[in-house]
Residue frames relative to the residue before (quaternion, step in Angstrom):
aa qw qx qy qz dx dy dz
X 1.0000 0.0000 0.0000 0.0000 0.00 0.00 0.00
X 0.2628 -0.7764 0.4991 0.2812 3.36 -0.68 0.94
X 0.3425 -0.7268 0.5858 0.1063 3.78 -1.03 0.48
X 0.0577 -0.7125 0.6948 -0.0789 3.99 -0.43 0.94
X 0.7080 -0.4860 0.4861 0.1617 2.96 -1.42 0.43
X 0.5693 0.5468 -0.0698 0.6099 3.33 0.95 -1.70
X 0.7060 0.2646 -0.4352 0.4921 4.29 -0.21 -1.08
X 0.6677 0.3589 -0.5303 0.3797 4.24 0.12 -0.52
X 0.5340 0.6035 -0.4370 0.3996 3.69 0.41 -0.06
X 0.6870 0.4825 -0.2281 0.4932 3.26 0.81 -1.52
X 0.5532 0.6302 -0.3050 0.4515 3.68 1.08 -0.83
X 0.6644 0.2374 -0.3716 0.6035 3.75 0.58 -1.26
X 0.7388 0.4364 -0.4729 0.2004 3.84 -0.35 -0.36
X 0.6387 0.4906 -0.3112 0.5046 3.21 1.47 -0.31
X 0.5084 0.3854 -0.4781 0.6037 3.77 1.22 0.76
X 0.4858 0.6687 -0.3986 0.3974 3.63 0.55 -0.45
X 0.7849 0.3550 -0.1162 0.4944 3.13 0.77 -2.03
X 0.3346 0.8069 -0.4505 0.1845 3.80 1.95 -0.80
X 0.5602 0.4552 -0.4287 0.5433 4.59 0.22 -0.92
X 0.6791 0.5645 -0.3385 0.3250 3.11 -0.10 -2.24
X 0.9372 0.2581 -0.1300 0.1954 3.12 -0.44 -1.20
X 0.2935 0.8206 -0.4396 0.2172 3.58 1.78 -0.22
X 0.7148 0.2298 -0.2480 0.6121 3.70 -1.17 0.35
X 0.7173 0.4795 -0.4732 0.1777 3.45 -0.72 0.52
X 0.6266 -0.5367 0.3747 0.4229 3.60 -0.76 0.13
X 0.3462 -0.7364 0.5465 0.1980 3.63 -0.04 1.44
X 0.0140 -0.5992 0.7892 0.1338 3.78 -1.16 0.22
X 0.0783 -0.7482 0.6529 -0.0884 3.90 -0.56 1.34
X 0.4015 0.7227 -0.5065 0.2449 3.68 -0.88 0.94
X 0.7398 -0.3032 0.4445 0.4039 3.67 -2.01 -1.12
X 0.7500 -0.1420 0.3972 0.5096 3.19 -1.29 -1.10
X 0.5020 0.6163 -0.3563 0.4911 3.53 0.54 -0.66
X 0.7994 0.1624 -0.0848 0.5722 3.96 0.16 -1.00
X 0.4506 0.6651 -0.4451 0.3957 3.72 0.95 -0.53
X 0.7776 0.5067 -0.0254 0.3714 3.10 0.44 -1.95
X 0.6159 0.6021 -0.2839 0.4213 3.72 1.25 -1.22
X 0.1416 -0.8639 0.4830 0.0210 3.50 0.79 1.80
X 0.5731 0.6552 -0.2468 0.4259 3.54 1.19 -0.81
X 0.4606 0.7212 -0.4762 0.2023 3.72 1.21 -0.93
X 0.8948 0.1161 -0.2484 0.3524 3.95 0.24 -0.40
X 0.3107 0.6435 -0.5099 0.4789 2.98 1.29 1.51
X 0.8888 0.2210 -0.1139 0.3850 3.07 0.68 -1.27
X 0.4153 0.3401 -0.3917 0.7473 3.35 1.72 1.40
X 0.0697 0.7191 -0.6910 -0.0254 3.96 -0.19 0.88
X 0.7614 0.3503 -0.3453 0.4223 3.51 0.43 -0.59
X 0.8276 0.4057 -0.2582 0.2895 3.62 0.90 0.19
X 0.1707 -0.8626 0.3524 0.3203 3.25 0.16 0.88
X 0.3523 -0.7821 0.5125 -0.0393 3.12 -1.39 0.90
X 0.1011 -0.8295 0.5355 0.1220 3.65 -1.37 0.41
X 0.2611 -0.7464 0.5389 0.2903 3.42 -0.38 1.10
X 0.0905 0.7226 -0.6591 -0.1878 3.96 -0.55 0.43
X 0.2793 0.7479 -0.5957 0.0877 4.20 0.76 0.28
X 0.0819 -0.8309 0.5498 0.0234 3.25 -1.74 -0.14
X 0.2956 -0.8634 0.3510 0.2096 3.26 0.91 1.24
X 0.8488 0.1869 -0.3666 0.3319 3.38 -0.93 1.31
X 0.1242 0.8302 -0.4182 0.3470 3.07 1.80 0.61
X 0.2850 -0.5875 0.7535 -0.0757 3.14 -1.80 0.76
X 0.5533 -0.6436 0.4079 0.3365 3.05 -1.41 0.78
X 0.4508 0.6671 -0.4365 0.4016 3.47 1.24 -1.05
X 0.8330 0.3701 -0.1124 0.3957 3.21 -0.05 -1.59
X 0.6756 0.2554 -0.4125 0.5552 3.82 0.79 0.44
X 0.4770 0.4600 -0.5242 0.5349 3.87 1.16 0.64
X 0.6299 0.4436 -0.4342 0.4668 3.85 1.13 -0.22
X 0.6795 0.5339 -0.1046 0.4921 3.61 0.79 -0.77
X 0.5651 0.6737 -0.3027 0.3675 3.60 1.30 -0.38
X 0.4004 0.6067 -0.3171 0.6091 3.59 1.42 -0.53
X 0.8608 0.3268 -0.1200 0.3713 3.41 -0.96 -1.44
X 0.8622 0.1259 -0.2202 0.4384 3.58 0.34 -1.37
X 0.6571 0.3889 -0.4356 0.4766 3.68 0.79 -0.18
X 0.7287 0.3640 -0.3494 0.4631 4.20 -0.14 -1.70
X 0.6612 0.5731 -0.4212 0.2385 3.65 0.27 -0.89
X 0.5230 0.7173 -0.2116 0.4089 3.54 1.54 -0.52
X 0.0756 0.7782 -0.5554 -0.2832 3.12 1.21 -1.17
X 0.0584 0.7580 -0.6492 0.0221 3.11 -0.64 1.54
X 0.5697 -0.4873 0.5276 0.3995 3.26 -1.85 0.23
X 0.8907 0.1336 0.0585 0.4307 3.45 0.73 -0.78
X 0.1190 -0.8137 0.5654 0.0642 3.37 -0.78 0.98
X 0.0021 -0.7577 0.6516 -0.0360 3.52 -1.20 1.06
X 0.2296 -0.7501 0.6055 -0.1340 3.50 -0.69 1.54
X 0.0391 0.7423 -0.6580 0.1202 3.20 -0.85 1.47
X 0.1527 0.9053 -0.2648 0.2948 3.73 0.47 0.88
X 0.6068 0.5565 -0.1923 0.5340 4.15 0.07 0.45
X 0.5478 0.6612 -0.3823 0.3414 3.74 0.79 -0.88
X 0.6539 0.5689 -0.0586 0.4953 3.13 1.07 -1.78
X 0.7398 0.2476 -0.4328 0.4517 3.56 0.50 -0.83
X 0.3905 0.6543 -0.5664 0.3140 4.17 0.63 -0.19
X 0.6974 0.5002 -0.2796 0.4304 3.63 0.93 -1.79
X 0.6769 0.4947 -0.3110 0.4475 3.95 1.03 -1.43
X 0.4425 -0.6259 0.5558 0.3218 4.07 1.49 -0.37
X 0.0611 0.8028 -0.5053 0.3106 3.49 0.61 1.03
X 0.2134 -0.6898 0.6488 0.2400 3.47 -0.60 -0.07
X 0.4273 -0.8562 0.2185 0.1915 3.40 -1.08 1.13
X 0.0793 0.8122 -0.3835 0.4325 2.86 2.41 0.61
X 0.7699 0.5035 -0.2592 0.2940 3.02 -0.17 -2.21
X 0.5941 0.6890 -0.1455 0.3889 3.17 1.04 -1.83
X 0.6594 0.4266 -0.2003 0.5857 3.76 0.81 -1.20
X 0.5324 0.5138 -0.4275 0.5194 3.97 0.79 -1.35
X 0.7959 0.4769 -0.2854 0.2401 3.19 -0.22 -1.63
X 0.7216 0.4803 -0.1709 0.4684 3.40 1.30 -1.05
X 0.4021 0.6394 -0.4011 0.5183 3.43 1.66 -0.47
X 0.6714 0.6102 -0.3529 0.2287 3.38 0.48 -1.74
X 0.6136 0.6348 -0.1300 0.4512 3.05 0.90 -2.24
X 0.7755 0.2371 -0.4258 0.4013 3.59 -0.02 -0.73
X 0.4980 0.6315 -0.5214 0.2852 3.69 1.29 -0.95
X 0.6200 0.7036 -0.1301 0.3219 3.06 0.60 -1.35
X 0.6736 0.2991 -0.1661 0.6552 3.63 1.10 -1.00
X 0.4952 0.6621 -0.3671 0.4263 3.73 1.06 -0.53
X 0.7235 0.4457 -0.1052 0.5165 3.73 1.35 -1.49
X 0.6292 0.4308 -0.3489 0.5448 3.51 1.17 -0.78
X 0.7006 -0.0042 0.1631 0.6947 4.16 0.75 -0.66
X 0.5290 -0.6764 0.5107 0.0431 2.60 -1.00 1.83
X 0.8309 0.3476 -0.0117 0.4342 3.14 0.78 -2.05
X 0.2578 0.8771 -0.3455 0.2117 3.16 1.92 0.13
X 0.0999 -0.8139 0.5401 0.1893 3.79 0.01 0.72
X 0.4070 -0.7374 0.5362 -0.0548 3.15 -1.92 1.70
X 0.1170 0.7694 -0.6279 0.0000 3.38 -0.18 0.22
X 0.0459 0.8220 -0.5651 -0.0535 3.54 -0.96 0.99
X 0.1548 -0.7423 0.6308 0.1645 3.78 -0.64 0.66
């Protein structure tokens, strides 16, 4: 799992935001979703959580997937994730395992839990 400076930060603000944000549609990822400053503009009627973190890895948002995404109870989960491990040399197995995990996982916390992966 890689470790930045910058993702424990993101971590205490994303317990900060942790009440706030319950029930919403979790966006859960890298830089890709980190970065997507626009997210509750361009969903007005939906409320949303940004839980990205630029240089993530899947590994490390299957560690983090509990706490900052299921712990939310969301209505909705959206998982952008994998980019990074190509750069860290991953094997794309792992990558699929890892992502397998994550839905199993959201699959047990809410069955009917809708998934959307990109």
């Amino acid at each position: 799992v890689r470790v930045f400076g910058w993702m424990v930060d993101n971590r205490r603000e994303f317990w900060r935001q942790r009440e706030h944000e319950r029930g919403r549609v979790v966006f859960a990822g890298d830089s890709l979703v980190a970065g997507w400053r626009t997210l509750k503009q361009d969903f007005p009627s939906v409320p949303v959580a940004n839980r990205g973190i630029g240089g993530d890895v899947s590994r490390g948002l299957l560690f983090r997937f509990q706490e900052d995404v299921l712990d939310l109870q969301p209505t909705a989960v959206v998982i952008q994730i994998g980019t990074n491990d190509l750069s860290a040399q991953q094997a794309p197995a792992d990558t699929v395992s890892n992502l397998a995990a994550m839905i199993e996982m959201a699959r047990r916390h809410d069955h009917g839990l809708p998934i959307v992966v990109c």
